[in-house]
C-alpha positions in Angstrom: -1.0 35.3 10.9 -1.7 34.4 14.7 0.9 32.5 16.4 -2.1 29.9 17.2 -3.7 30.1 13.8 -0.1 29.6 11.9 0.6 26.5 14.6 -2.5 24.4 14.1 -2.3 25.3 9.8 1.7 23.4 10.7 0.0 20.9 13.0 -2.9 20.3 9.9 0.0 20.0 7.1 2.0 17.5 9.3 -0.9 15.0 10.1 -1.7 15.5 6.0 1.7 14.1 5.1 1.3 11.5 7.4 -1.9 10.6 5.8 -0.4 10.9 2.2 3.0 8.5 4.2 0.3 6.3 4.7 -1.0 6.4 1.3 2.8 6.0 -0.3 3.4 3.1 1.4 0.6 1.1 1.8 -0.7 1.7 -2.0 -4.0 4.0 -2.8 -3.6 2.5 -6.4 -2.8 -0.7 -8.5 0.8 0.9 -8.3 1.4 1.3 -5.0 3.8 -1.0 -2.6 1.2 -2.9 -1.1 1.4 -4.1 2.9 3.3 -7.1 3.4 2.2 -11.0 2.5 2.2 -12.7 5.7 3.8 -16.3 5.5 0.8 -18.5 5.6 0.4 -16.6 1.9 3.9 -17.0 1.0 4.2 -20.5 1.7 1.0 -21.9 -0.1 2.2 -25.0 -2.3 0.9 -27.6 -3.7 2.7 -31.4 -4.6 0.3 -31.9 -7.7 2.9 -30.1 -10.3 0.2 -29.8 -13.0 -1.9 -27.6 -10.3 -1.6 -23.7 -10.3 -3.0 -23.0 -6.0 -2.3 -19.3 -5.4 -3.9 -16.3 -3.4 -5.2 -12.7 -4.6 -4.5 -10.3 -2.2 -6.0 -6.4 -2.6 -2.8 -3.3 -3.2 -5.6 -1.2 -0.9 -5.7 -3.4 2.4 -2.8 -6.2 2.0 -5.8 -9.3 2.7 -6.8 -11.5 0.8 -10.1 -10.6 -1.2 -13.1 -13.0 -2.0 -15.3 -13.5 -5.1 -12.6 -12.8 -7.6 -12.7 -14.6 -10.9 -9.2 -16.3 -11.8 -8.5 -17.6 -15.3 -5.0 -19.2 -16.4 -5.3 -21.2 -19.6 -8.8 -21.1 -20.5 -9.7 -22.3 -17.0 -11.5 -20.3 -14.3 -12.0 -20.7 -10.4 -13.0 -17.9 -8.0 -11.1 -17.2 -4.9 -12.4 -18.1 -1.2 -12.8 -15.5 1.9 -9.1 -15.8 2.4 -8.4 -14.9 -1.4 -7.0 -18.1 -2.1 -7.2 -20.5 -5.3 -6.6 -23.7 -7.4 -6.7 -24.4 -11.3 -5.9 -27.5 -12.3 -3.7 -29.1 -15.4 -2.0 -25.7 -15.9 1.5 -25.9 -18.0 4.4 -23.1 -17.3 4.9 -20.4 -17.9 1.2 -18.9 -18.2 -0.7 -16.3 -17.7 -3.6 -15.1 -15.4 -6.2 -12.6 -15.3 -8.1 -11.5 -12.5 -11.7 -9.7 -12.1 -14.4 -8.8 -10.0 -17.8 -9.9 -11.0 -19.4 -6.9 -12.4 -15.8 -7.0 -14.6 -15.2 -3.5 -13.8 -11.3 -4.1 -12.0 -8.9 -6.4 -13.8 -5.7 -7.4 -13.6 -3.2 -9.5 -16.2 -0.5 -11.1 -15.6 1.9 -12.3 -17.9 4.6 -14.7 -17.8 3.9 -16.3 -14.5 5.9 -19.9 -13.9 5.2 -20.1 -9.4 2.9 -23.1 -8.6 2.1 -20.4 -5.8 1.8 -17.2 -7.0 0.9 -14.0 -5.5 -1.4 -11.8 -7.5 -1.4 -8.3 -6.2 -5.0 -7.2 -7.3 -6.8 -3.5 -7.2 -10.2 -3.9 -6.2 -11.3 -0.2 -7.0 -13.7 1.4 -5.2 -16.4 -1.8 -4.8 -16.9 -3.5 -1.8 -18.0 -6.5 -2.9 -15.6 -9.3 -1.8 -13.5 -6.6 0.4 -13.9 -7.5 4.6 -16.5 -5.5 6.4 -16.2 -4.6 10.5 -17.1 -7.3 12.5 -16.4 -5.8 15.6 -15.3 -2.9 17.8 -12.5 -1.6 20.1 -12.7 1.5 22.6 -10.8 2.7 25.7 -9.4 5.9 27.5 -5.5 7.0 26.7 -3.7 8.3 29.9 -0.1 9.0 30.9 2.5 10.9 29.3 0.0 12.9 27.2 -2.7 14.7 29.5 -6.1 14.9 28.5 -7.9 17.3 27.2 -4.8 17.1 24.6 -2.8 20.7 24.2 -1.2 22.6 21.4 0.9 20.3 19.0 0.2 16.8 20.3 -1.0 14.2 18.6 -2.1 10.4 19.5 -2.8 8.1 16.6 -4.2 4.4 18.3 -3.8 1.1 16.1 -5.3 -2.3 15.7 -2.6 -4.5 14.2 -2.9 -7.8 13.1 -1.6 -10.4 10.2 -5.7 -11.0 9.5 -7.2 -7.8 9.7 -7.3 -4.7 7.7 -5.6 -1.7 9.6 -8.0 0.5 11.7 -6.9 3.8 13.0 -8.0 6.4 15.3 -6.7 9.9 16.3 -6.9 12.0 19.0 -5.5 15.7 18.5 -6.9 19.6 17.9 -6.3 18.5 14.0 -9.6 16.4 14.2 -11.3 18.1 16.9 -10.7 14.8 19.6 -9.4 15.4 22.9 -9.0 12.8 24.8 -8.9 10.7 27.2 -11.8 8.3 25.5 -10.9 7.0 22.2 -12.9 4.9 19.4 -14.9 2.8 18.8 -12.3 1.6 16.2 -14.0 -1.0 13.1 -12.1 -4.2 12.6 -12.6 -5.8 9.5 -11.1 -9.4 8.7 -12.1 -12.4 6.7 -12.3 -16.0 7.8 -12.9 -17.2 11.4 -12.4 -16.0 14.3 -11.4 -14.9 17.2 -8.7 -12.8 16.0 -5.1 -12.0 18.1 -3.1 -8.8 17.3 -1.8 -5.4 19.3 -3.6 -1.9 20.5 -1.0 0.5 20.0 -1.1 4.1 21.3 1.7 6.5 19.1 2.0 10.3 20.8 3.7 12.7 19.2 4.8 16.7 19.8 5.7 19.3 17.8 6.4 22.5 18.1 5.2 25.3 16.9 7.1 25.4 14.1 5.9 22.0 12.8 9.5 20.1 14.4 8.9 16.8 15.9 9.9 17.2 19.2 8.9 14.1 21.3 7.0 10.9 21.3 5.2 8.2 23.6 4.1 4.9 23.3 1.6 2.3 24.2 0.9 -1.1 23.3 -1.0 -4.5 24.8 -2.5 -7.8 23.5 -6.1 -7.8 22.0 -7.9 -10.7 21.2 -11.5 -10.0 19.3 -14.2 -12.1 17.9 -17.6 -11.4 15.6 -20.2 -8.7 16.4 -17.6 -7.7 20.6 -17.0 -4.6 21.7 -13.5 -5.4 23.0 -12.2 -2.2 25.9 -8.5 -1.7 26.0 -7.5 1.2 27.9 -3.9 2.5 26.8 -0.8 4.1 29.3 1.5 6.1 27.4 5.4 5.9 28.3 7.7 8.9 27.0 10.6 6.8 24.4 13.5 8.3 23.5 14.7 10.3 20.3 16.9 8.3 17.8 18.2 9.4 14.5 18.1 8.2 11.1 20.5 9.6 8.4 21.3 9.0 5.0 21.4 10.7 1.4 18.8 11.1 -1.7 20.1 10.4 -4.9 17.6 12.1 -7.5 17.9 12.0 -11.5 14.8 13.7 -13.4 13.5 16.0 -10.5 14.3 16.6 -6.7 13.0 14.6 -3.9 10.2 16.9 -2.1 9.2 14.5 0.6 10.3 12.0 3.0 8.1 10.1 5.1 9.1 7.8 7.7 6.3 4.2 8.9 7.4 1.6 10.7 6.5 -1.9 10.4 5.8 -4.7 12.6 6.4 -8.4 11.6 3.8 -10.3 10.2 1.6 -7.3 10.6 -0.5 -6.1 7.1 0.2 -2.4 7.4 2.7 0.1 9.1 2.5 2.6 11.7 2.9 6.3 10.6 6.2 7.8 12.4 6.0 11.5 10.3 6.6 13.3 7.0 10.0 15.5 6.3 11.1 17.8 4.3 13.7 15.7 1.7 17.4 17.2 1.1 20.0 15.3 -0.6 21.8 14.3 3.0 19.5 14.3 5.9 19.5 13.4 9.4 15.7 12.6 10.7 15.4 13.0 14.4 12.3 10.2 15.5 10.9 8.4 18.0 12.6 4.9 19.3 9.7 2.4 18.2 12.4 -0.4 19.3 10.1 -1.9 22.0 8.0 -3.1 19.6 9.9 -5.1 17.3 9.9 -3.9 14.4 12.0 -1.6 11.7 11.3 1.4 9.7 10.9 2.0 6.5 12.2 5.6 4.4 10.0 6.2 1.4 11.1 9.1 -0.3 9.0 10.7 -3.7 10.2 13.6 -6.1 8.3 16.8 -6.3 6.4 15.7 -9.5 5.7 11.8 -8.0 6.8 10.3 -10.5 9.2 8.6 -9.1 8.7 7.2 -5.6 11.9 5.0 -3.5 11.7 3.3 -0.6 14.0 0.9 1.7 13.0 -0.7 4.6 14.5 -3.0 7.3 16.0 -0.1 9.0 16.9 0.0 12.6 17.1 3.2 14.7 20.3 5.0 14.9 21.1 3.6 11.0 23.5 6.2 9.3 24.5 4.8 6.2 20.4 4.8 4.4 20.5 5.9 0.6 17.7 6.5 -1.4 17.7 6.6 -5.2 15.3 8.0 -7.3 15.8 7.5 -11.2 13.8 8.4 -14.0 10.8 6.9 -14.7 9.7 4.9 -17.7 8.2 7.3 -20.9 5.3 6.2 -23.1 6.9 5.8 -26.5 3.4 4.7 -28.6 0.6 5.3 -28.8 0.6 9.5 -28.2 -1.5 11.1 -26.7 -4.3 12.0 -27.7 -4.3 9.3 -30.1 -7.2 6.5 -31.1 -6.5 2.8 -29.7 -7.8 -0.4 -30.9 -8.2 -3.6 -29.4 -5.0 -4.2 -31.4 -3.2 -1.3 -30.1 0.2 -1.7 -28.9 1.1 0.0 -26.3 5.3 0.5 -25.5 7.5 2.4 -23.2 11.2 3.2 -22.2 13.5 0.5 -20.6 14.1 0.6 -17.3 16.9 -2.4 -16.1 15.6 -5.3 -13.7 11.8 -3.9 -13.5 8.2 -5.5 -13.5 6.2 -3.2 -15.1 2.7 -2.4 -14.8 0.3 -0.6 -17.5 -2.8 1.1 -15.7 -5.7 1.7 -18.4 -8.6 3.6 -16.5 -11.3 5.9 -17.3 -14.3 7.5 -15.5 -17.2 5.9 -16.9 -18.5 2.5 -16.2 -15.7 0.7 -18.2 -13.3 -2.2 -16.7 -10.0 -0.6 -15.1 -7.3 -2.8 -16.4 -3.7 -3.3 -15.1 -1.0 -5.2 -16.8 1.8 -6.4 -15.3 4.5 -8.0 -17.7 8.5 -7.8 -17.8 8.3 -6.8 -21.6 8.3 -2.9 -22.6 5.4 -3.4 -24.7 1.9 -5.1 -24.8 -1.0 -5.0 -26.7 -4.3 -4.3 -25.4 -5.5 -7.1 -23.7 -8.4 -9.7 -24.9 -10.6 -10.1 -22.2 -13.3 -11.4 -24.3 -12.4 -15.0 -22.5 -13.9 -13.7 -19.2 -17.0 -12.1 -21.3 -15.6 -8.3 -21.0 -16.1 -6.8 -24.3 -13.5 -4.1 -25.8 -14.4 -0.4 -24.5 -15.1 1.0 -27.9 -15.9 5.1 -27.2 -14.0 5.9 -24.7 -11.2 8.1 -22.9 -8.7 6.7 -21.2 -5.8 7.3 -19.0 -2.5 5.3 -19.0 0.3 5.0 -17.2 3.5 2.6 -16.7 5.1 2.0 -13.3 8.3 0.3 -13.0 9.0 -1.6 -10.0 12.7 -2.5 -8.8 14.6 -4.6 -8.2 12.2 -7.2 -9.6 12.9 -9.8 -12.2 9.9 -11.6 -13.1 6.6 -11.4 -12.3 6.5 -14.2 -9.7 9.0 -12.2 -7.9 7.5 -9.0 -7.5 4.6 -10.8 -6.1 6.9 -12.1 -3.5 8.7 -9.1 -2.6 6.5 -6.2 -1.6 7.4 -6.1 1.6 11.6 -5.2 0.7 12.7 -2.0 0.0 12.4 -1.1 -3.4 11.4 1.4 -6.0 8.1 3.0 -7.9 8.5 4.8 -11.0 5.8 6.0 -12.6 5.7 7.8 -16.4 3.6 10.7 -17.2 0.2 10.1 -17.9 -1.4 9.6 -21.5 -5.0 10.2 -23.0 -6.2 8.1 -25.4 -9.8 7.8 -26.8 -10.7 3.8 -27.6 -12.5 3.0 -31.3 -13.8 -0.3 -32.8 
């Protein structure tokens, strides 16, 4: 193969990973680790102790999400732009259910005893209730990277902000974008506006061999409001090279990848820093991203993904990072292959200190239904309260994801943004009957 040709295949794989780092720790599923709950959503109270006043906030994006039907108790209410809710005369502990309108994504939660909780919700693929763009950001990237952009460089630019959903753009021969003009990005929030958060330009090199090699960086203010066009032109400085070293602890299966992000405070969702090749001690070399504030986060997964680690708060030059990776959780009943009633029960393998979270789905136009409980087993749940019949007639898929450390449900909903881990068991069919 071509020098060239064999270079921009490398340059192709590594801006993949970093789409799938992206993926791993932001969430593409009811599973994931979602983005971080910014304090205005951690600190929602209420004196009333009779009152449950919480927020649903979407695995996919990190905001709150609208138009979601909330029932604790035989009691509903619907959330507001900002996701947020209040049911009244609730006693502890109880449990909740959450579901779009057309009552095609649900989730249950059982066991929940927070006057505030946090309900980690997966929209699915509908829009409805999720933020749209509102308005748009452009500009022209100069300095340490010269446009047109050559061989093996890279410039990703970010909008960044505790209220919006994370918008991206790239620059690079990978997507055919060479610089100097960049965007229009989308930004999509809910509630009012104008809206404060950070343009950040991330350059990276590699060789021809795939190898980081160097990086650059660019950041400045941005305010926007409704239906602007906001310019920010970016001027990228060359930051040094720091190192982050550790060791992978696997069980079932080895670790394949590691991928590196880096998160800003009170920001939804992380910057990509690059995907590695995982050994059981490593030493990553990476750009210093310390001008901005934040820390990175190591996310490692085993070749088979079933079992996914990740721990965060790291500062650069760190030497002492470990990553373990048990084994993940194994469907015990029902087999698969098997028929499931509505009194089904479904039970798994123990894994100590874990939240667990049973992911029913199917392809056709049936509710996707996650459950997230401390106990190893649960029946199929009654949704007949929120008028969602059972799916008699169909195949499903299931799964069960442990996350650690977690004791009860009101604390995984509090800790998403801390290191942790995401095991996930093989997946089951099963075929639903009256």
């Amino acid at each position: 193969m071509p020098g060239r040709c064999r270079h921009n295949m490398l340059v192709r794989l590594a801006v993949l990973a970093s789409a799938c780092a992206a993926a791993m720790e932001c969430g593409s599923s009811g599973t994931g680790r979602p983005a971080p709950v910014s304090k205005s959503a951690r600190t929602i109270a209420d004196t009333q102790p009779s009152r449950v006043r919480g927020v649903v906030l979407s695995t996919i994006t990190g905001a709150g999400i609208a138009t979601r039907k909330v029932m604790i108790g035989g009691q509903a209410g619907t959330t507001g732009d900002d996701g947020s809710f209040s049911i009244e005369n609730v006693s502890s502990p109880y449990d909740a259910v959450v579901a779009d309108p057309e009552g095609a994504n649900v989730s249950v939660y059982y066991g929940l005893a927070r006057r505030d909780p946090i309900l980690w919700y997966s929209p699915g693929n509908t829009l409805k209730g999720q933020p749209l763009p509102k308005a748009h950001i452009s500009g022209v990237i100069s300095g340490a990277f010269a446009s047109p952009l050559g061989s093996g460089q890279l410039i990703r630019i970010y909008f960044v902000s505790s209220k919006t959903v994370q918008s991206s753009w790239e620059l690079g021969e990978n997507v055919l974008r060479y610089g100097p003009n960049y965007g229009p990005i989308p930004i999509a929030w809910s509630g009012a506006d104008p809206v404060d958060g950070r343009v950040i330009g991330l350059g990276r090199v590699y060789s021809q061999g795939g190898l980081y090699l160097s990086g650059a960086l660019a950041s400045q203010p941005v305010t926007v409001s409704a239906n602007s066009t906001v310019e920010a032109d970016l001027v990228l400085s060359s930051v040094p090279n720091g190192h982050l070293a550790g060791s992978i602890q696997t069980i079932k299966s080895l670790a394949q990848t590691v991928s590196i992000t880096y998160r800003l405070p009170t920001m939804l969702d992380p910057l990509i820093v690059g995907s590695f090749l995982a050994s059981a001690v490593f030493d990553y070399e990476v750009p210093d991203l310390s001008a901005l504030g934040g820390t990175y986060c190591l996310n490692a997964a085993t070749s088979d993904g079933g079992a996914r680690s990740r721990q965060c708060g790291i500062e650069i030059g760190a030497r002492d990072i470990s990553l373990t990776l048990p084994a993940p959780p194994e469907i015990v009943t029902p087999k698969t292959g098997s028929p499931v009633t509505k009194d089904t029960r479904f039970s798994w393998t123990s894994i100590g200190g874990a939240v667990y979270v049973l992911e029913l789905s199917a392809t056709a136009s049936v509710p996707h239904i996650s459950v997230y409980t401390t106990a190893t087993e649960v029946n199929w749940p009654d949704l007949s309260a929120m008028g969602i019949a059972f799916p008699a007639g169909v195949e499903y898929r299931c799964q069960v994801t442990a996350l650690l450390p977690h004791r009860t449900i009101d604390e995984a909903g509090l800790g998403t943004q801390d290191e942790g881990q995401r095991l996930t068991s093989e997946m089951i069919r099963v075929t639903t009957v009256k």
